[in-house]
C-alpha positions, 0 to 999 in steps of 0.5 A: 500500500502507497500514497500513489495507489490511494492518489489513483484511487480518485482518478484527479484527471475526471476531478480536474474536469468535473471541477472545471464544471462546477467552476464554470457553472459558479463564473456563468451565474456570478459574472465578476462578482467572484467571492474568492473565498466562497469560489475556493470552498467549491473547489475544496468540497467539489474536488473531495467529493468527486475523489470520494466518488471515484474512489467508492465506484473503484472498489465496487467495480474491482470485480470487473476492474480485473477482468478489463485489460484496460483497468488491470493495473488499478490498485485494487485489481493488483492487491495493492491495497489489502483489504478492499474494504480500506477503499471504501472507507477512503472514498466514503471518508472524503465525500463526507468531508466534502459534504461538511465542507460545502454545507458548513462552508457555503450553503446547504444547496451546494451540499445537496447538489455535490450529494446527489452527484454522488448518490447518480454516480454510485446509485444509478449508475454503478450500482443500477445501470452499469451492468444491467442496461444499455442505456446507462452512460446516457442516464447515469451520466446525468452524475456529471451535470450535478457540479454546474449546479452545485457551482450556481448554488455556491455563487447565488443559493440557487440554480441559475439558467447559465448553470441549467445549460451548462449542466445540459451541455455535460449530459449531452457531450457524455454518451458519444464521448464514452461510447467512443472510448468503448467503441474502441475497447469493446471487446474488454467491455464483451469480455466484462460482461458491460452492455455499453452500446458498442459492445452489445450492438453491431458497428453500424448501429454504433457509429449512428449513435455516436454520431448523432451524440457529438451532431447533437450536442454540437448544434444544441451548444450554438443554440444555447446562445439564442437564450439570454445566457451567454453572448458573443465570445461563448458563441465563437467558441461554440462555433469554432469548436463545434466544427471541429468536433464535426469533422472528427465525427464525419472522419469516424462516420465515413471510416470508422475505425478504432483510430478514428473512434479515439481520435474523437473520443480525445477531441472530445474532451477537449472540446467540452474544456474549451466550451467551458473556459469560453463560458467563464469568459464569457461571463467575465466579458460580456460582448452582445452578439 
């Protein structure tokens, strides 16, 4: 047992972007009326409880964790933190911590907000859908829209429209990201048993969904701009990005390959990053369309 397992155990690179999220989600309802102080709390109780999360969903996915080549070497999988039950513990620790932090710190809304991020992710999700249903990234993905809320919560007390829309956008962009990732392990998810869409369905099919996912969430980003929510600089980025993400869909639809399949499904992720960083300046800026 290492420090470094444990540091594994919270996956920092999804808490970097989900922390993104709810920074987003805090700037668009603020504006530059940014309480350093309360906007630093966020950041401390959002980071402990999606470390808390990701280290929960590690211990109860260890069985299948051991079977996937591409998860084989997490820390569970290889013993390395013995008992099991220690992970849990860990995990369950910090998302208590966060949530004292956040409804003590903040406000009690927050708190719910990163709470029922929680209870989606390990509920719903693993718990529910994962291994039972086709449908369980598009709706257990929902777990990801939660700390743009808890982001508005954390600047206002309550749930703002450029919040809702940025929460929209995360439930969105999360299937064609995901099944993307699958696309290309799919026989490691066959082989786990996980009747993520492209493992469960022919390639046709599977090229369809993903691609009406990223058209989808593509044309749905510039359209948010026709409601009061964001204005001129959101939009460029909207747009500018969203072609992008476009062409790296067509690519994987006219040849759809497992090169193609992560060549988008790493766009994609950076696409999200830059419409949420073109959110906050936007809020910031303020330049009319």
């Amino acid at each position: 047992m290492a420090l470094a397992d444990y540091v594994q155990l919270m996956k920092l690179r999804i808490d970097a972007l989900l922390l993104l999220v709810a920074a987003a989600g805090y700037v668009a309802t603020s504006g530059i009326h940014v309480d350093v102080g309360r906007f630093a709390l966020l950041i401390v109780a959002g980071f402990l409880g999606a470390a808390g999360a990701s280290a929960t969903n590690h211990y109860l996915d260890r069985d299948l964790d051991s079977v996937m080549r591409r998860t084989q070497a997490r820390p569970l999988p290889q013993h390395r933190i013995e008992p099991p039950a220690h992970a849990l513990e860990f995990g369950l620790g910090l998302v208590a911590l966060g949530l004292v932090v956040a409804g003590l710190g903040i406000n009690l809304l927050t708190a719910l907000m990163i709470g029922l991020g929680f209870v989606v992710y390990i509920g719903v999700y693993t718990l529910g859908l994962k291994r039972t249903h086709v449908s369980n990234i598009v709706i257990g993905g929902f777990a990801g829209s939660f700390p743009a809320l808890a982001g508005s919560a954390a600047a206002s007390n309550a749930i703002s429209l450029p919040a809702i829309l940025i929460a929209l956008l995360v439930f969105l962009w999360t299937p064609g990201h995901f099944w993307a990732l699958a696309f290309r392990s799919r026989e490691d998810y066959r082989r786990a048993g996980l009747p993520m869409l492209p493992s469960v369905s022919d390639e046709r099919t599977s090229v369809r969904a993903i691609t009406f996912s990223s058209t989808v969430v593509a044309v749905a980003s510039i359209a948010f701009v026709f409601t009061s929510a964001f204005d001129a600089v959101y939009l460029g980025v909207a747009i500018i990005a969203g072609a992008v993400l476009l062409g790296f869909t067509a690519k994987f639809l006219m040849s759809p390959s497992v090169e193609n399949a992560w060549a988008g499904y790493k766009f994609s992720g950076i696409y999200l990053t830059l419409l949420l960083l073109g959110m906050m300046a936007d809020a910031i800026l303020r330049i009319p369309v």
